[in-house]
Backbone as JSON Lines, residues from 0, in Angstrom:
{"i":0,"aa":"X","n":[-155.84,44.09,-135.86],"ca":[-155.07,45.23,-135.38],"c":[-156.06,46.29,-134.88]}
{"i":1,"aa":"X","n":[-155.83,46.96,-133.39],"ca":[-156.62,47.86,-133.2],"c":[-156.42,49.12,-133.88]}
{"i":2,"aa":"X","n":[-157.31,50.19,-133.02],"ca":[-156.74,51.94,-134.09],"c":[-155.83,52.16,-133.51]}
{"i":3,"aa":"X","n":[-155.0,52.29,-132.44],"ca":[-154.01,52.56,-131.91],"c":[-152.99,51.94,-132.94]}
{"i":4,"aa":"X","n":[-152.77,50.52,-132.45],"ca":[-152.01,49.75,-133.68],"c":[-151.82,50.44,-135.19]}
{"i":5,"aa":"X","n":[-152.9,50.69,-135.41],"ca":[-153.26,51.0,-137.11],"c":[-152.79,52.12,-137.12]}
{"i":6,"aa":"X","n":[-152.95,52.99,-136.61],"ca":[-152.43,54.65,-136.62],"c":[-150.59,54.43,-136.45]}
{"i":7,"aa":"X","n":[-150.18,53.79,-135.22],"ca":[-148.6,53.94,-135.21],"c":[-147.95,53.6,-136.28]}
{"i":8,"aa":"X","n":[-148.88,52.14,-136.82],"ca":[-148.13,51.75,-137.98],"c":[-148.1,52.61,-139.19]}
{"i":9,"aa":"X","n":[-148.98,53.46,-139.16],"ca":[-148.97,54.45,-139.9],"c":[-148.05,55.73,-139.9]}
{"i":10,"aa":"X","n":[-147.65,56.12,-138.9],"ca":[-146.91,57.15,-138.23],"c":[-145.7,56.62,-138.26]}
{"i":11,"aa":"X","n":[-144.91,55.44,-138.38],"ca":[-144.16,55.02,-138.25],"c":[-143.72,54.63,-139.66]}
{"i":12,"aa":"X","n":[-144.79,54.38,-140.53],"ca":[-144.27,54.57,-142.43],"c":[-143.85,55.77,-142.83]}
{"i":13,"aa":"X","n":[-144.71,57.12,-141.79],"ca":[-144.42,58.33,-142.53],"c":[-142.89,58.59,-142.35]}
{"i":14,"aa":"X","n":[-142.62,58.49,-140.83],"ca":[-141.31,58.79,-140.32],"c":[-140.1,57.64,-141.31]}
{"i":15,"aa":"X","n":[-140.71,56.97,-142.05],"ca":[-139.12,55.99,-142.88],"c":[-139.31,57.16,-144.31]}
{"i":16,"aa":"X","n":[-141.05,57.13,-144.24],"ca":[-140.91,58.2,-145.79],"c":[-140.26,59.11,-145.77]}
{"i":17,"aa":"X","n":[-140.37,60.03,-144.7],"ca":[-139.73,60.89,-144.63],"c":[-138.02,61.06,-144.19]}
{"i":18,"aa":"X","n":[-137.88,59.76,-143.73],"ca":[-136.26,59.45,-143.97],"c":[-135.75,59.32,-145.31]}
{"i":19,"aa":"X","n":[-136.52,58.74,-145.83],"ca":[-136.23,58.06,-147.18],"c":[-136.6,59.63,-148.09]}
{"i":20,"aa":"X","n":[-137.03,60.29,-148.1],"ca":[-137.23,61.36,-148.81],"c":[-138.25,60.78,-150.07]}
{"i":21,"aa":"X","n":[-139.13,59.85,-149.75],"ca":[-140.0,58.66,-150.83],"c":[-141.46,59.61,-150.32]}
{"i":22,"aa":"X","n":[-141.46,60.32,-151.62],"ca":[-142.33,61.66,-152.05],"c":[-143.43,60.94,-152.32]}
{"i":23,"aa":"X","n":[-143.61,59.7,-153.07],"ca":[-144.56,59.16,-153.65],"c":[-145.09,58.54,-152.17]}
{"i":24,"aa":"X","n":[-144.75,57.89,-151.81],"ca":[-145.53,57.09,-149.98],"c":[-146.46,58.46,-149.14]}
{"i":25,"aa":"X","n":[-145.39,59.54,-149.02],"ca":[-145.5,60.67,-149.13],"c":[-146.83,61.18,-149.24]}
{"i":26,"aa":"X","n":[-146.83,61.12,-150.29],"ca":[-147.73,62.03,-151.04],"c":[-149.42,60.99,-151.23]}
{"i":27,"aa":"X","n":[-149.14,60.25,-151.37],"ca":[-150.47,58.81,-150.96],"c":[-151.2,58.95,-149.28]}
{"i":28,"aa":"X","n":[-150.28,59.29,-148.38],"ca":[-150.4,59.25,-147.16],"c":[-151.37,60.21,-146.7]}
{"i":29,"aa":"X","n":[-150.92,61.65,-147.13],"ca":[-152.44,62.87,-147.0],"c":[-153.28,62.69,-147.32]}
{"i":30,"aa":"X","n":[-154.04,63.56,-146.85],"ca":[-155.23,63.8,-147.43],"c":[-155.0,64.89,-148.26]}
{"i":31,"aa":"X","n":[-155.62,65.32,-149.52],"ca":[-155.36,66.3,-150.53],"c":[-155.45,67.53,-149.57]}
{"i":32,"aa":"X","n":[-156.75,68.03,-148.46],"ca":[-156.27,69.14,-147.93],"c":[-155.38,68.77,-146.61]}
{"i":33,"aa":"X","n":[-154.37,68.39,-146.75],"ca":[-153.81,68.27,-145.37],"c":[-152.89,69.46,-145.01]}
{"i":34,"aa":"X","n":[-152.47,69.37,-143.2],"ca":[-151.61,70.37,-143.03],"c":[-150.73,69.95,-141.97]}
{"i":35,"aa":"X","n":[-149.65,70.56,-142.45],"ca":[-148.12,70.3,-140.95],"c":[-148.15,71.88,-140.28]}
{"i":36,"aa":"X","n":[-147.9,71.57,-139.28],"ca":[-147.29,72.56,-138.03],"c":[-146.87,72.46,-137.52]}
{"i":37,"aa":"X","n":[-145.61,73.13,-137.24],"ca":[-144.2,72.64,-136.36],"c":[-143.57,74.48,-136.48]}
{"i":38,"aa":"X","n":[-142.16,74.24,-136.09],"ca":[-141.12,75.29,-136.15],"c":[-140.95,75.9,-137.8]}
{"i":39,"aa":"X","n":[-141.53,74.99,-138.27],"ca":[-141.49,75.38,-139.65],"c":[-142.19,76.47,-140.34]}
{"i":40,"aa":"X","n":[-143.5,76.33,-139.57],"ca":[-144.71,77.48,-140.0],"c":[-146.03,76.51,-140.54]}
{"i":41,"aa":"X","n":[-146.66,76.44,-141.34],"ca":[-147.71,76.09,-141.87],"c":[-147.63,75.42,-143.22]}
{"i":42,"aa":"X","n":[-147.64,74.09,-143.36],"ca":[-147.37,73.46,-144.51],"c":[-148.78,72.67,-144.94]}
{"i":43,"aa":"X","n":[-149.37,72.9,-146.48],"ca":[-150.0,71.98,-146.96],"c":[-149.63,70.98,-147.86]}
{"i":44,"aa":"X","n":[-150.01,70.37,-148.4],"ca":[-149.57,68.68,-148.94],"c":[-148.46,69.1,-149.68]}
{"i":45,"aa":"X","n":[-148.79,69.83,-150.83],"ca":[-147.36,70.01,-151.79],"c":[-146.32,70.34,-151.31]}
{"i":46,"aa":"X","n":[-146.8,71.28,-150.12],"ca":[-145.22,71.91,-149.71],"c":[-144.65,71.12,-148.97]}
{"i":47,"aa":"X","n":[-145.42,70.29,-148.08],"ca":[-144.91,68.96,-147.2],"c":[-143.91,68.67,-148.03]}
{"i":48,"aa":"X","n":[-144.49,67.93,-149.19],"ca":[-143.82,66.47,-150.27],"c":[-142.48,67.52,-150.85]}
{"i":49,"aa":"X","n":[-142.85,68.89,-151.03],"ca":[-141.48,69.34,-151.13],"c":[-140.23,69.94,-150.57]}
{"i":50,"aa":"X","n":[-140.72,70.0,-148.95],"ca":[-139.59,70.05,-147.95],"c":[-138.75,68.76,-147.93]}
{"i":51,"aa":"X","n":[-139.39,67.73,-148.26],"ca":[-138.78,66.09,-147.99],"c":[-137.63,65.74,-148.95]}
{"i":52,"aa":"X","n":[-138.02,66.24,-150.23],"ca":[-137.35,66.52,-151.33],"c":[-135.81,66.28,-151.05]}
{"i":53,"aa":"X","n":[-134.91,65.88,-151.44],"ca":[-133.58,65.89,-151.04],"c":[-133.52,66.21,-149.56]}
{"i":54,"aa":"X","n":[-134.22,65.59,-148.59],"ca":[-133.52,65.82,-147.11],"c":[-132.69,64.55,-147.05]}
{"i":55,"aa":"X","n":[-131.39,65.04,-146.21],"ca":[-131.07,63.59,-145.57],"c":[-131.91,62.82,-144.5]}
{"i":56,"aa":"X","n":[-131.64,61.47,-144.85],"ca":[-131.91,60.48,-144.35],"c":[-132.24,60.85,-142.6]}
{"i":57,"aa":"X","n":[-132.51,59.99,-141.42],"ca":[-132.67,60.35,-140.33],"c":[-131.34,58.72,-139.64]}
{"i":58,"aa":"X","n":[-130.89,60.06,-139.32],"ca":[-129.91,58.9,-138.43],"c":[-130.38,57.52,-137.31]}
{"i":59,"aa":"X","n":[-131.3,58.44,-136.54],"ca":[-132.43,57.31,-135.83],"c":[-133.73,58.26,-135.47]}
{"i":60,"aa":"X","n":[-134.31,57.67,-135.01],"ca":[-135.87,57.98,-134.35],"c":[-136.79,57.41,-133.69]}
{"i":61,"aa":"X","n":[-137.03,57.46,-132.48],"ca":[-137.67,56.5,-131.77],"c":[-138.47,57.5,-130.81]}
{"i":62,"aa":"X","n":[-139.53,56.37,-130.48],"ca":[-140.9,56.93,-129.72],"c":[-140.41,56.8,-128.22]}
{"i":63,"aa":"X","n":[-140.41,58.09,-127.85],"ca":[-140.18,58.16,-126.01],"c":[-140.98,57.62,-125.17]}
{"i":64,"aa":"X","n":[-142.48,57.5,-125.46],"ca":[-143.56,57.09,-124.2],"c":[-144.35,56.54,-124.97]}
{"i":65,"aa":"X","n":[-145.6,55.59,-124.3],"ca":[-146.53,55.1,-124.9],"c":[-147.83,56.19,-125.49]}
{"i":66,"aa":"X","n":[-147.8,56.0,-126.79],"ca":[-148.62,56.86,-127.05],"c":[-150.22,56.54,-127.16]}
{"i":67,"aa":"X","n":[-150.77,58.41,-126.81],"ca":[-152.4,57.91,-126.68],"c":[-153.35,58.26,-127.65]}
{"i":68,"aa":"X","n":[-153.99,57.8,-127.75],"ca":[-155.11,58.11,-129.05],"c":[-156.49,58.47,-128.36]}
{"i":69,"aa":"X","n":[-157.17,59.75,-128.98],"ca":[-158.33,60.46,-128.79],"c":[-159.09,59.95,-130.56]}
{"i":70,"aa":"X","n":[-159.95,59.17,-129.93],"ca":[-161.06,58.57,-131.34],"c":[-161.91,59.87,-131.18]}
{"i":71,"aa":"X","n":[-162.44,60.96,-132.15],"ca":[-163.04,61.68,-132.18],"c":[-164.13,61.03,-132.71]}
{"i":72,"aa":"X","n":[-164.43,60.1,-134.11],"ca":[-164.98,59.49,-134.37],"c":[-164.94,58.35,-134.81]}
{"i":73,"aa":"X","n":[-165.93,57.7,-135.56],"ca":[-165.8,56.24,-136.19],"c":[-164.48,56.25,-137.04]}
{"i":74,"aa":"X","n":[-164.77,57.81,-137.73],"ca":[-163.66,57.73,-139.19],"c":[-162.5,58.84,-138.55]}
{"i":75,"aa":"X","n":[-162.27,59.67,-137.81],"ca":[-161.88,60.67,-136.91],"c":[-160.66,60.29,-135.59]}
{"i":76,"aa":"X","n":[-159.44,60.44,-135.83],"ca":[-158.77,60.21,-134.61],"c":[-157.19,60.74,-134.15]}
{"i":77,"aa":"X","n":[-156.84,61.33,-133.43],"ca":[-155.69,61.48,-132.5],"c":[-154.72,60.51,-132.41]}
{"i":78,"aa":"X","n":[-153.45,60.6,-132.59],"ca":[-152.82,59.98,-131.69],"c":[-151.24,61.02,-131.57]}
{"i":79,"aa":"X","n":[-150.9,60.84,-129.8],"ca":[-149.95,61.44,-129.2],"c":[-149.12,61.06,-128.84]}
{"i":80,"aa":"X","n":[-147.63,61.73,-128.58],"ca":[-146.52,60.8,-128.37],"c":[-145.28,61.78,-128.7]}
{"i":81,"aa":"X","n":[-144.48,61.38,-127.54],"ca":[-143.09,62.48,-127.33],"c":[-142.02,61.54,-128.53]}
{"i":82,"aa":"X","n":[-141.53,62.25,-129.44],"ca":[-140.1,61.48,-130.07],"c":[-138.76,61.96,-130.13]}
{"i":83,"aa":"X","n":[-137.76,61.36,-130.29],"ca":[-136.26,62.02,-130.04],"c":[-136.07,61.45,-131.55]}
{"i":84,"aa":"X","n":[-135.11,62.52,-132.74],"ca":[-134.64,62.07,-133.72],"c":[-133.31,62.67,-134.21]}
{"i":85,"aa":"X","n":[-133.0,62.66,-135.65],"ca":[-131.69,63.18,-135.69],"c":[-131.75,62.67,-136.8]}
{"i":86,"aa":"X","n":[-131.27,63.87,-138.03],"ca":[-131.1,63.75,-139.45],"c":[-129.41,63.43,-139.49]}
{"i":87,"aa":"X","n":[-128.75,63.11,-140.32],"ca":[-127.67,63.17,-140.35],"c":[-127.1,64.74,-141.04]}
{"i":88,"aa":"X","n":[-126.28,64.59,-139.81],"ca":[-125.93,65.76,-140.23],"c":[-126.18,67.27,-139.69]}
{"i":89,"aa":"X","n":[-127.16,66.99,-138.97],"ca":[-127.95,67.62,-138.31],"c":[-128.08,67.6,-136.64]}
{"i":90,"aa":"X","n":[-128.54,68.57,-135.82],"ca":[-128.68,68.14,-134.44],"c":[-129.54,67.32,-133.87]}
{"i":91,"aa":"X","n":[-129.73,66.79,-132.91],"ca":[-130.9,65.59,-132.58],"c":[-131.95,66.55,-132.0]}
{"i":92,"aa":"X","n":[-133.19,66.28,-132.11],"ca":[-134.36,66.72,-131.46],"c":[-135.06,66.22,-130.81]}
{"i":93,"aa":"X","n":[-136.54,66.9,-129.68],"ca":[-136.86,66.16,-129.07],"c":[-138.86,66.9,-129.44]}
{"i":94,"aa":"X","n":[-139.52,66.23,-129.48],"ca":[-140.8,66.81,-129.97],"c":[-142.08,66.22,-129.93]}
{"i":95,"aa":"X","n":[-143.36,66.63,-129.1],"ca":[-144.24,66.27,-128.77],"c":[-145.31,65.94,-130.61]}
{"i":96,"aa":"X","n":[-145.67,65.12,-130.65],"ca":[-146.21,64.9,-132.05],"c":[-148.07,64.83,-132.01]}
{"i":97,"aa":"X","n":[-148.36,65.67,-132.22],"ca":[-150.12,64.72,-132.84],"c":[-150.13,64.96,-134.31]}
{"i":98,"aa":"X","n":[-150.81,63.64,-134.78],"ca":[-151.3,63.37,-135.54],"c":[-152.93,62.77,-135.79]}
{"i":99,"aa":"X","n":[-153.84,63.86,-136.74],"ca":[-155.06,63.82,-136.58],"c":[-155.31,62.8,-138.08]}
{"i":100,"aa":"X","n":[-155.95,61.05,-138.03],"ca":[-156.4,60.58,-138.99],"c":[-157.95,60.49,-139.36]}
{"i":101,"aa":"X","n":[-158.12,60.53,-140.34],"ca":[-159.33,60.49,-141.02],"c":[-159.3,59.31,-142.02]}
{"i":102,"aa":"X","n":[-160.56,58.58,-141.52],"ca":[-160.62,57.55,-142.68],"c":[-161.49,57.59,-143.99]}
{"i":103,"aa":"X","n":[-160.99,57.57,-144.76],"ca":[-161.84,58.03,-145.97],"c":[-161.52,56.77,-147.06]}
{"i":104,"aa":"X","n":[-161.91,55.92,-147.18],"ca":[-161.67,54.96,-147.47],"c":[-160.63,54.03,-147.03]}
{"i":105,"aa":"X","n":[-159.75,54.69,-146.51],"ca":[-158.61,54.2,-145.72],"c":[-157.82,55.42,-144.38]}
{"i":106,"aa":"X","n":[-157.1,54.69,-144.18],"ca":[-156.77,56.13,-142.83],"c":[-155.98,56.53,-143.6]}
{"i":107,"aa":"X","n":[-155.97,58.24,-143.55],"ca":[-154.51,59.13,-144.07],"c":[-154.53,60.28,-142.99]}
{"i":108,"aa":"X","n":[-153.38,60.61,-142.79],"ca":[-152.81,62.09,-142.17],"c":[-153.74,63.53,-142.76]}
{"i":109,"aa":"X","n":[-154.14,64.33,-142.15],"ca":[-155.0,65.25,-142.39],"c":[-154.31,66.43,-141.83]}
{"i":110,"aa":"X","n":[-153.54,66.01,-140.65],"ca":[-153.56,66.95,-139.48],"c":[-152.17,66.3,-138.91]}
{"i":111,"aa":"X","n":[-151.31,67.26,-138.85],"ca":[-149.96,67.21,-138.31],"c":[-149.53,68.13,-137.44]}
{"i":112,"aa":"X","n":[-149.05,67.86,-136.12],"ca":[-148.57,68.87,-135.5],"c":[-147.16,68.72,-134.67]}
{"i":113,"aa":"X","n":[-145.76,69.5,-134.35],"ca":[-144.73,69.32,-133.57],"c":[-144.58,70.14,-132.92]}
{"i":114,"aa":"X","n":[-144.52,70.07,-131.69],"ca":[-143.95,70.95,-130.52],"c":[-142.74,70.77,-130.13]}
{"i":115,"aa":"X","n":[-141.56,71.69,-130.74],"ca":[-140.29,71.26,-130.24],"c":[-140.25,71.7,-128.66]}
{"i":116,"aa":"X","n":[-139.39,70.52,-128.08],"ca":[-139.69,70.99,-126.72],"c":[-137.53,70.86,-126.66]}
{"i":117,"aa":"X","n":[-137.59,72.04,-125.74],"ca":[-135.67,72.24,-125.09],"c":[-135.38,71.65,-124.26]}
């Protein structure tokens, strides 16, 4: 599997974790200092694992375009990509995503970012 490969498949566990509201996958997946940024404001690991907390489920979610990856380094990397989703219950969205991995014995999320776009 390349890093491209390796990263989506990764990005693509977070997005069921985070359907699934599965705190523990969750919470394995960061890095201890990690951070989200979105409409939300500024989230580090705990507060991540506790926004997820009782959310509903995601009705669907799927990747709009082929996404690209910036290798910063050996252990260091990017990857980008527009997605459309929808919690139940909730309105559907549409949102430009990077996600920055670091491998530290294994790859984890370090670096999260969403740009809701209208």
């Amino acid at each position: 599997m390349d890093l491209k490969e390796t990263l989506m498949t990764l990005e693509e566990k977070f997005w069921e974790a985070s359907s699934a509201a599965n705190v523990d996958l969750i919470r394995s997946y960061l890095t201890d200092d990690a951070l989200m940024v979105g409409t939300f404001g500024v989230l580090n690991k705990e507060t991540t694992i506790a926004v997820n907390q009782g959310q509903p489920p995601f009705s669907f979610w799927h990747i709009e375009n082929e996404p690209q990856i910036l290798q910063l380094t050996a252990d260091c990397a990017v990857i980008l990509y527009k997605a459309t989703a929808q919690r139940e219950g909730r309105e559907q969205f549409t949102v430009m995503m990077s996600s920055t991995y670091v491998n530290r014995k294994s790859w984890k999320l370090a670096f999260h970012h969403q740009t809701l776009l209208k």
